[in-house]
C-alpha positions, 0 to 999 in steps of 0.5 A: 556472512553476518546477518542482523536480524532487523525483525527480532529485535521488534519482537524482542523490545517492542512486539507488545503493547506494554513493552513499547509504550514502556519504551517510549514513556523511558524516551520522553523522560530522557528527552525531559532530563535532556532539556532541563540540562539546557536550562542555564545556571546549573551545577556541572555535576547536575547537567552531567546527571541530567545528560547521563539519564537522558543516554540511559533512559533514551537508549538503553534499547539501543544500547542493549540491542547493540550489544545483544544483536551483535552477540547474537550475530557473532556467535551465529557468523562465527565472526565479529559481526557489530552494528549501528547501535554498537557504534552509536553507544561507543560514541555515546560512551566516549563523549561521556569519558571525555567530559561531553555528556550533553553530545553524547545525549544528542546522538542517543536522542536522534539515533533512538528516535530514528529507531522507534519510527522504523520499529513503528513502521514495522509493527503497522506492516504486520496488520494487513492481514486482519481484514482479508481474514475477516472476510473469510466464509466461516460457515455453511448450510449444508444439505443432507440427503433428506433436504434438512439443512445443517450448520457447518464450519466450511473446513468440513466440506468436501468436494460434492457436498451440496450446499444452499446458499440464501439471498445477501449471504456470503458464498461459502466456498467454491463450487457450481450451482446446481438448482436456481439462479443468482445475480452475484457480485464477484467484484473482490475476486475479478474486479468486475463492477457490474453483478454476474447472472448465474445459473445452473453449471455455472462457477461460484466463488467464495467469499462473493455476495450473493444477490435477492435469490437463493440456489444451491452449489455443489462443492468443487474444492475445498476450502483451503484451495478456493480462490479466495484461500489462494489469495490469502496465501499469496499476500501472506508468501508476498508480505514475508519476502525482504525486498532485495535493497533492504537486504543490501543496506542490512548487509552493508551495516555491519562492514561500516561499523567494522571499518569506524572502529578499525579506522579509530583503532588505526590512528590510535596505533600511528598516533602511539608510534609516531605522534610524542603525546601522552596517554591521556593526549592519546586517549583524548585524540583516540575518542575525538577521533570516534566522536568524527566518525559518529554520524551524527548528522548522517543520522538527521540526513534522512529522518527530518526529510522524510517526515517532512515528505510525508507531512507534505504527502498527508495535506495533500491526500496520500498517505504513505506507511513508511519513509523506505516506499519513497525511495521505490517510489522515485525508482519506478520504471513500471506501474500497472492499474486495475480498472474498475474503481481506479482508472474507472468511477467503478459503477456503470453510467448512462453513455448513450440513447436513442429512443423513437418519438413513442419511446420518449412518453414511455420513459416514466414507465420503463425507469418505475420498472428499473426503481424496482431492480436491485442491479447496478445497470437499473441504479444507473438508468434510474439515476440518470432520468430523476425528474420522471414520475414515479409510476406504482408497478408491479414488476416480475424480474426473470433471470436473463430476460429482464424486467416485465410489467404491465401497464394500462393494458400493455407489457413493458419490457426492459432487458439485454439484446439477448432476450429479443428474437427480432429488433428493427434494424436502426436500434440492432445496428446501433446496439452492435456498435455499442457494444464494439465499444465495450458498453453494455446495452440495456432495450426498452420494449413496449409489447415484444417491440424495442422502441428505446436502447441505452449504452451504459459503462464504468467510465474512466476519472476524470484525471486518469489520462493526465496521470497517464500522461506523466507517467508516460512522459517521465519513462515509466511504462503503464500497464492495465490489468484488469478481469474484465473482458478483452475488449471492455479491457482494450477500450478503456486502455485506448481511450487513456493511452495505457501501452499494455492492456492485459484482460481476463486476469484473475487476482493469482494471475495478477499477481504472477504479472506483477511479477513478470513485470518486476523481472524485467522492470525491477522496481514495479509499482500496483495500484488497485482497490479491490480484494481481487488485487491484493495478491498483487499488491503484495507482490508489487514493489510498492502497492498504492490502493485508493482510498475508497476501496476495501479494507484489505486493499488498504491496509495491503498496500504502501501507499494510500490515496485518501481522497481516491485521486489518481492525479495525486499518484503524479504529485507523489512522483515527483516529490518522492524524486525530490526526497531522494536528491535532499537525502544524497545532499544531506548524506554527502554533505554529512560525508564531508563534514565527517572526513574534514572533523577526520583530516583535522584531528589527524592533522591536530588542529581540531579538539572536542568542541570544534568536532562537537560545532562541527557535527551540531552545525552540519546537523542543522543544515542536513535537517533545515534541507530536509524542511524545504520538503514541507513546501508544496510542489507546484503543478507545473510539473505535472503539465 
């Protein structure tokens, strides 16, 4: 089997800095030389000069990369394996031979030009991994068994070493807490929006944040096998997997090459057999012949209408690495969500109150209490009353039973359901039902008696439903994946129509979802903002990460949405869908063009400058089709 190594040869040309800016700098002066032999008036043998250093400094890199690659691939099948660039540089060659320099020039400048983006595109895919590895816990402050405290690489842990973690410091490793109690925000591991109360016994995990207090862990495991290191091995096993599609069109290039130069060498045969001309009319038709089965406009079929997609995808807040993500995109037939920060505003908010008629003059009271906390619960309650006063408290915070004050002779209290042993009725009742509808409850208590209750939750965006919709409506199953908890999970996918809701993940567990997805869906799309999803959206057929999510998220994923719309997903749909039928109208019409410059020539009623019409008129109208995808699509698709 021939097999072109379409990642080598990045390396070999362009995997340095210097040696791709040299690259590109031999581009643009070749491009130069090639509109100063536009200019009219000028001596033949100049504009030939001119056009022949545009083919050498525009293509050397893709004539030597069609000679080595197809060397390399020969020697290693055992069989004559060629390429595109061997093709593009016999065509160039025998446009030169035949006296046409100036077609010979524009074929180098558009087949490497169509080069140096997908080089660009692969060099970008190779930094997703310095973020993710950024936020790896690099030391430790080991306890020694007379209570000093040493400063160690966490490779040097082992398990049951104790370790003391301080308050807004990173967790090394993975471990249980031992002594004291913390308040950790372990969103990049679960996706949960709202920091996790700890205390002794309870799991920790690497690389989350610690809160305002320190404790003490014991190590369960060691630090290449932390959940955290787990997601770091399975975005880099899932980056390193060739998509099955890219294997096919590498495998399909070899036998087109194959097939325009036996073709060629055939009609050069018949032609010699049967047709009387001469060796230079042989030679003549022989290279007409190569200069039609150049794709020529086969190669602007694709290029100017995707980057006129992608033009159209930057205005409108979708940024999108790389033109082969809209054909995934266009054959979606699933796509799974995180919840928290995607199909959700990531942060709690107050939903619901009931206060008695006391409670409502107590309120200054209890939200001074909560200015004090450091707790997104407190932040969302303190956000939702801002025209209180401000009273000067001294509040004591005591792990798992709230906040507690004194005030004017009296104690306040604000804390979970948990932290009272009787609450009157009405305000237990209506507690129960909030939390059946997956909302967190906070009560305000004035002396041990609950006088207030308020209902907070991570509500969905705006547009998540409508995105849904489209979704729904067009034939690609929606899915939620969240680590949230079941019925938080089901909540939300009953509130937004999702068809499959699945809790409880965690990000390995994402990851094998996504897939058993792509088992049964094949072309799987994950769209997610935290640490915790970029397993799965390394997995993913397409990964699509919001823009106001983490690094790693980002740079993960295929797919940016910068201004952090998920209605923006629908509009990507459809002009990705739009991108796939302009390309199959450019390639069938590039086809066309092709067999007809073909059956002329072996009719012989066509020569060099009727082939060279015929290729430069079909070039343009590929590429002015390709344009119409600058034009914004309207909304009435998504309604």
């Amino acid at each position: 089997m021939c097999d072109h190594d379409h990642n080598s040869h990045t390396h070999q040309h362009h995997g340095h800095a210097h040696a791709f800016k040299s690259a590109i700098f031999a581009y643009v002066i070749g491009l130069i030389a090639f509109l100063l032999g536009l200019i009219p008036g000028q001596a033949s043998l100049l504009v030939n000069v001119l056009y022949g250093l545009t083919v050498i400094l525009s293509g050397y890199h893709v004539l030597s990369e069609g000679l080595l690659e197809t060397w390399q691939a020969s020697y290693k099948a055992r069989r004559f394996c060629p390429n595109t660039h061997l093709l593009m540089g016999l065509a160039a060659m025998g446009a030169m031979l035949i006296g046409q320099f100036q077609e010979a020039a524009l074929l180098i400048l558009i087949f490497a030009g169509t080069h140096f983006l997908e080089d660009y595109a692969e060099a970008k895919s190779k930094k997703e991994m310095t973020s993710l590895l950024a936020m790896q816990p690099q030391e430790a402050r080991l306890l020694a068994g007379d209570g000093t405290v040493n400063i160690v690489p966490v490779q040097d842990l082992v398990v049951g070493d104790r370790v003391q973690v301080l308050n807004g410091t990173q967790i090394p490793i993975d471990g249980r807490i031992v002594s004291g109690q913390a308040v950790i925000n372990e969103a990049m591991i679960n996706g949960e929006s709202i920091p996790q109360e700890k205390s002794v016994g309870d799991r920790v995990y690497a690389a989350t944040l610690n809160g305002n207090s320190s404790f003490v862990m014991r190590v369960t495991r060691l630090a290449d096998q932390t959940t955290f290191a787990k997601i770091l091995g399975l975005v880099k096993e899932a980056q390193a997997k060739q998509s099955p599609v890219a294997t096919r069109i590498q495998r399909l290039e070899p036998v087109y090459v194959k097939g325009a130069l036996l073709f060629t060498a055939l009609y050069a045969l018949v032609m010699a057999l049967w047709a009387s001309l001469s060796l230079h009319e042989l030679a003549y038709r022989t290279l007409v012949m190569l200069i039609a089965l150049s794709p020529c406009a086969l190669a602007a079929s694709a290029i100017p209408a995707t980057l006129s997609a992608l033009s159209n995808l930057a205005k409108q807040g979708v940024l999108v690495k790389g033109g082969s993500h809209l054909h995934q995109v266009s054959g979606l037939s699933a796509i799974a969500f995180d919840k928290t920060g995607t199909l959700t505003q990531g942060r709690p908010q107050v939903t619901d109150i009931l206060l008695s008629a006391e409670a409502e003059q107590l309120l200054a009271v209890w939200v001074s209490m909560e200015r004090q906390a450091n707790h997104p619960l407190a932040q969302a309650i303190v956000a939702h009353y801002t025209s209180l006063p401000v009273l000067d408290l001294e509040v004591s915070n005591q792990m798992g039973q709230g906040l507690y004050a004194d005030y004017r002779g009296r104690s306040y209290q604000v804390a979970k359901p948990t932290a009272f042993e009787a609450v009157a009725p009405d305000y237990e009742r209506q507690g129960r039902e909030w939390e059946s509808q997956g909302k967190t409850v906070v009560y305000l208590a004035q002396n041990q008696e609950v006088l207030g209750a308020v209902a907070l939750m991570d509500i969905a965006k705006e547009d998540a439903r409508q995105t849904l919709d489209y979704f729904k409506r067009v034939g690609v199953k929606t899915v939620m994946l969240t680590g949230d908890a079941e019925l938080t999970g089901q909540v939300i996918g009953q509130q937004l129509g999702i068809q499959s809701v699945q809790a409880q993940v965690m990000p390995d567990q994402k990851a094998e979802e996504i897939r058993k997805l792509m088992d049964k869906h094949q072309m799987v799309a994950m769209v997610g903002d935290g640490v915790n999803d970029a397993p799965a959206l390394a997995s993913a057929s397409l990964g699509v990460a919001m823009g106001q999510g983490t690094d790693v998220a980002m740079e993960t994923a295929d797919v940016i949405l910068v201004r952090n719309q998920l209605q923006s997903l629908s509009y990507l749909h459809r002009l990705a869908k739009k991108h796939d039928r302009i390309i199959w109208q450019n390639i069938g019409f590039s086809m066309l063009v092709v067999l007809a410059l073909v059956i002329m020539n072996v009719g012989q009623v066509s020569n060099i400058a009727l082939s060279v019409v015929g290729h430069e008129g079909s070039t343009l109208l590929v590429i002015l089709n390709g344009l119409r995808l600058l034009v914004p699509l309207s909304s009435r698709g998504e309604s």
